[in-house]
C-alpha positions in Angstrom: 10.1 -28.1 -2.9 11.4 -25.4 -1.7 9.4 -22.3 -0.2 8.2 -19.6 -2.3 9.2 -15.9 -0.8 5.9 -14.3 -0.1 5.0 -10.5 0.3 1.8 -10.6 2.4 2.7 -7.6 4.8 5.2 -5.3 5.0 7.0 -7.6 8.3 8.0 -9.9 5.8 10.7 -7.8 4.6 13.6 -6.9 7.5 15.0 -3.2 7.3 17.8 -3.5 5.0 15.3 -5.4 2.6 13.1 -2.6 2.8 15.3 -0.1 1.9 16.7 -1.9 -1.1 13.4 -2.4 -2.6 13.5 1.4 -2.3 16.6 1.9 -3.8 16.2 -0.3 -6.4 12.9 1.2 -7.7 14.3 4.1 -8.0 17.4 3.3 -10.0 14.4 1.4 -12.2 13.0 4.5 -12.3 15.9 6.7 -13.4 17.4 3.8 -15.7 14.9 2.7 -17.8 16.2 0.1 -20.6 13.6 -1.5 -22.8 16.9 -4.4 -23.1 16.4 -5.0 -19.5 14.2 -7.9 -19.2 14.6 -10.3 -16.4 11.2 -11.5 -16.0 11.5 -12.8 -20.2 8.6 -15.5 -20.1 7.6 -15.0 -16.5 3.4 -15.0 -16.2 2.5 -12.8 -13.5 -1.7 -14.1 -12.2 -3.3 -11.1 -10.9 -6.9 -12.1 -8.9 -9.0 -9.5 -8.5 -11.9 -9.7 -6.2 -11.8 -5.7 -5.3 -11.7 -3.6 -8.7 -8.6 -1.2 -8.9 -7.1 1.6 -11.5 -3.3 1.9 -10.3 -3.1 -1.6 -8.9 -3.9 -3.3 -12.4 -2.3 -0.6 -14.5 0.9 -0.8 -12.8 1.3 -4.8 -11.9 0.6 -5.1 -15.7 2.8 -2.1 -17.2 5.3 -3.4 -15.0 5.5 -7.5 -15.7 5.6 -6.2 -19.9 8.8 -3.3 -18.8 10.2 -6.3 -17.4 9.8 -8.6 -20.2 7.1 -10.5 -18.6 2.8 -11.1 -19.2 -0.1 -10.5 -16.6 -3.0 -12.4 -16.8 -6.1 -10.5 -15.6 -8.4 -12.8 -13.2 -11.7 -11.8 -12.0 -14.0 -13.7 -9.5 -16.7 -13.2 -12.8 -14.4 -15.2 -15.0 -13.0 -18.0 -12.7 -14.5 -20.9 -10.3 -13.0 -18.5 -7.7 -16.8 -17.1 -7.9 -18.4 -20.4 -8.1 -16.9 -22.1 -4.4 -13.9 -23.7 -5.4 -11.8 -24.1 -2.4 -8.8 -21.5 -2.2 -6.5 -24.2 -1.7 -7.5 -26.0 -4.6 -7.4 -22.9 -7.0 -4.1 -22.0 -5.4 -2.1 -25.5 -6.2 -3.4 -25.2 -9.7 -3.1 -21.6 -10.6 0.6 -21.5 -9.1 1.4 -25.0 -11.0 0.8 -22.8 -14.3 2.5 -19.5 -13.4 5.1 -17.7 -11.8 3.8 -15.4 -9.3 0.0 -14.4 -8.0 -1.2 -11.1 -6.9 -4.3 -10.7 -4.9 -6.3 -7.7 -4.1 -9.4 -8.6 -2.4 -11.3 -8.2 0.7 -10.9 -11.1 3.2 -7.1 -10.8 4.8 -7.5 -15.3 4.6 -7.9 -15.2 1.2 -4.2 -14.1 0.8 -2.8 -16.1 3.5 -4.1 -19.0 2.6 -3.7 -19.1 -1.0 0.1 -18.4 0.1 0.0 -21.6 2.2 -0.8 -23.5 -0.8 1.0 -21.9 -3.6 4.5 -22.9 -4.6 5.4 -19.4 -6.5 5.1 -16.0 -4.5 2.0 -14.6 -3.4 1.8 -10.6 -3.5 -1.1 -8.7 -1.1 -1.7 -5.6 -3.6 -4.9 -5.0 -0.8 -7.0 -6.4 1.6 -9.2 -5.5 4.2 -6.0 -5.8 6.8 -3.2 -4.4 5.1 -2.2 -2.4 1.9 1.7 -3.1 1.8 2.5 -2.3 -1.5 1.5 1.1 -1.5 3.7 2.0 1.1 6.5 0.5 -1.2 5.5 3.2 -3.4 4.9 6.3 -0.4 8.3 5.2 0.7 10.0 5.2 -2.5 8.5 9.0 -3.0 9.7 10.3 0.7 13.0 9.0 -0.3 13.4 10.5 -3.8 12.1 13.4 -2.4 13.4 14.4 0.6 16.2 11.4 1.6 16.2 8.8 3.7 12.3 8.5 6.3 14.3 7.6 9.4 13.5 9.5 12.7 11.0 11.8 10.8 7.6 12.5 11.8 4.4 10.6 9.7 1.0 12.3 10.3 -1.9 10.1 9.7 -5.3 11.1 9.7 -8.3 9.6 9.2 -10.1 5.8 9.3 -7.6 3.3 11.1 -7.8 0.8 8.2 -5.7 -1.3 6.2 -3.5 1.8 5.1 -3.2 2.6 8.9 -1.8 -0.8 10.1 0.5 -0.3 7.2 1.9 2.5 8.1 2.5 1.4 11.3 4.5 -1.9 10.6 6.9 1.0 8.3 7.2 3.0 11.0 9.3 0.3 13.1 10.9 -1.3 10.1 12.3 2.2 8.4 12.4 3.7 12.2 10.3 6.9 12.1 7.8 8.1 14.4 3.7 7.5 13.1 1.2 9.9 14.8 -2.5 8.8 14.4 -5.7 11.0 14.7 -8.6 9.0 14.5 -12.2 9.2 15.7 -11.9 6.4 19.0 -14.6 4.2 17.2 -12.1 4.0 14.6 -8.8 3.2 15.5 -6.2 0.8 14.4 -6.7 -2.7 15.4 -5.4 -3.1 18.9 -4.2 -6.6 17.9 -1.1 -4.3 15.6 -1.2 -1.3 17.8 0.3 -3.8 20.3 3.2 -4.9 18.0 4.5 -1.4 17.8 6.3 0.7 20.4 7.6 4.2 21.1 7.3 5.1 17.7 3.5 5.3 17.0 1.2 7.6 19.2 -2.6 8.5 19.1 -3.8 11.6 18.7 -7.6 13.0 19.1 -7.3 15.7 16.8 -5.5 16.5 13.4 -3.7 19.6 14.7 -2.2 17.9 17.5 -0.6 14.9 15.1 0.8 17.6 12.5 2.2 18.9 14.8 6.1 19.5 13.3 4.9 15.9 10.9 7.6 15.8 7.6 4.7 13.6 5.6 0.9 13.9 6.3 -1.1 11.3 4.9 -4.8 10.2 5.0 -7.4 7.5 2.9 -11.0 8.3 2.1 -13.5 7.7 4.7 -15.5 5.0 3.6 -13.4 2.2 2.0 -14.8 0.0 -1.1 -17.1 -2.2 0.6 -18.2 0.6 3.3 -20.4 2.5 0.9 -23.6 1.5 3.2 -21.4 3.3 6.1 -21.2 6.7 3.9 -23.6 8.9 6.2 -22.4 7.2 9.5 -18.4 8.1 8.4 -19.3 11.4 7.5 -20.6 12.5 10.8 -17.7 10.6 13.0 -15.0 12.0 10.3 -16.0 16.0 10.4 -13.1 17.1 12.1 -10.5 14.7 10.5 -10.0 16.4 7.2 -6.5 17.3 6.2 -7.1 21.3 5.6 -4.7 24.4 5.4 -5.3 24.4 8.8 -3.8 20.9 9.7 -1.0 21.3 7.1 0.2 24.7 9.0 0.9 22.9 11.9 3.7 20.4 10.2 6.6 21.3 8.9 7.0 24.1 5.9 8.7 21.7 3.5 6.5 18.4 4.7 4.7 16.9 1.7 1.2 15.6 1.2 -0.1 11.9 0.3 -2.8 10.0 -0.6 -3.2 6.6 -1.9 -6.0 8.0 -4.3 -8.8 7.8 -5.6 -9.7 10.9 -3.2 -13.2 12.5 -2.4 -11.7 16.6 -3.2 -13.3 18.5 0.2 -14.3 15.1 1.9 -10.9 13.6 3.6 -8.8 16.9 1.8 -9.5 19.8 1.0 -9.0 20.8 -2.7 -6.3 23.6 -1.8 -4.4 20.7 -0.2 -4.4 17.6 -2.5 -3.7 20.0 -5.1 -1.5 22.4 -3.7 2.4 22.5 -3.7 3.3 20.0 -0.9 1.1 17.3 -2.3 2.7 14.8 -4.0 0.1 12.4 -5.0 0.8 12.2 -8.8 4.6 11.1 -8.1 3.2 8.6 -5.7 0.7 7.3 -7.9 3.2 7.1 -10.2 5.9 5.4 -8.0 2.9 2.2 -7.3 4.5 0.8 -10.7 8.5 1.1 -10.1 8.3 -0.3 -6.5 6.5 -3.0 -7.7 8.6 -3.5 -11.0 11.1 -4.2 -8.0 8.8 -6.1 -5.9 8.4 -8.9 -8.5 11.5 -8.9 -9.4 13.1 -9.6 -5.9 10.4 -12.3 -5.4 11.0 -13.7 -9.1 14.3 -13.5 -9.2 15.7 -14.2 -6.2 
């Protein structure tokens, strides 16, 4: 049999694959033709273990644009929640359908349902990495303001799953990453190690926005971290993305977040919804760079 194409992190992709995923979500985007079905009787599993609003939305909207079903999967409804082994659930579940998504906590969980599956596995989250968003962040610098290479990323905030993504970007679309994070809360050294030149920390906000083309943070305290709320608070203070941080990027850089957002927490209001934020289009984008995403991994 042969091997499935899996997307479990960005660094499964080269450059030029990269790139074309961009491209074609937004020709997708532009072109949309309700004829256009390449995914006609393709059953898309989506497992969720973490609850999401854009990641369901769009994974389903998008397998029905393409011609295609979703099937909904909760821990609740499955023996997922009752022990079964992950191998065992992925050999049957990909014996039935034509590719699984998995958003859920444990980095293993993907990786070793991908070991066992013979149709793609997609990570739409885990604790480790968040690669499909930054299909979709990438998608919106690139409509937006051309092509990311040798541009300046700001990121500020926890050094979490959306963190180590932007980092494996950063050397496979060649532009330079800035992080400001508390010390206590930096990127794993384990990917921080895998990068180069490209990615430098920073111990305040200002100094990373400093002439940045994107800025970008995450909330403070990620689904699962609730219990850490008071703790992130304290060590976060100084890492919100203000007026302040913004004036030190460039005057036409724009604003992200992958949302949901805590207004005057991570942001401040006059930020996320002021004229260089461009979190609606991104939020937006989650579905048309993964309308290409399953088709590439589908179809190819």
């Amino acid at each position: 049999m042969t091997q499935p194409r899996h997307f479990i992190s960005l660094n499964d992709l080269s450059s030029d694959e990269f790139r074309a995923l961009i491209a074609r979500a937004i020709d997708l985007k532009n072109n949309r033709n309700p004829d256009f079905q390449p995914l006609k009787g393709k059953v898309l599993a989506m497992i969720f273990e973490k609850s999401s609003t854009r990641t369901r939305v769009s994974f389903e909207t998008g397998m029905a644009q393409l011609g295609g079903s979703a099937l909904f999967l909760s821990s609740r409804d499955t023996q997922l929640g009752r022990g079964e082994p992950l191998a065992d659930s992925a050999k049957v579940i990909s014996s039935m359908v034509d590719c699984i998504m998995i958003r859920t906590y444990d980095h293993a969980t993907v990786t070793t349902f991908a070991q066992h599956s013979r149709v793609p596995i997609i990570n739409a989250l885990t604790d480790l990495l968040h690669p499909c968003q930054l299909l979709a962040d990438m998608q919106t610098y690139f409509e937006l303001r051309g092509d990311i290479a040798k541009k300046t990323v700001c990121w500020v905030g926890d050094g979490n799953n959306m963190c180590h993504s932007y980092i494996n970007a950063a050397m496979l679309l060649d532009f330079k990453l800035n992080i400001a994070t508390p010390k206590d809360y930096q990127p794993l050294r384990s990917i921080l190690e895998s990068a180069d030149e490209r990615i430098q920390l920073f111990d305040t906000p200002e100094e990373a926005a400093n002439n940045a083309d994107l800025i970008v943070t995450d909330v403070w305290a990620s689904m699962g971290q609730e219990q850490e709320q008071q703790k992130r608070e304290q060590a976060f203070k100084n890492y919100q993305v203000n007026a302040k941080v913004m004036a030190q990027a460039n005057k036409d850089a724009l604003f992200m977040h992958c949302l949901p957002a805590h207004r005057n927490e991570e942001v401040a209001t006059e930020v996320i919804d002021g004229k260089q934020s461009v979190i609606f289009i991104e939020a937006e984008n989650r579905l048309h760079a993964q309308k290409a995403l399953l088709e590439f991994l589908i179809c190819c």
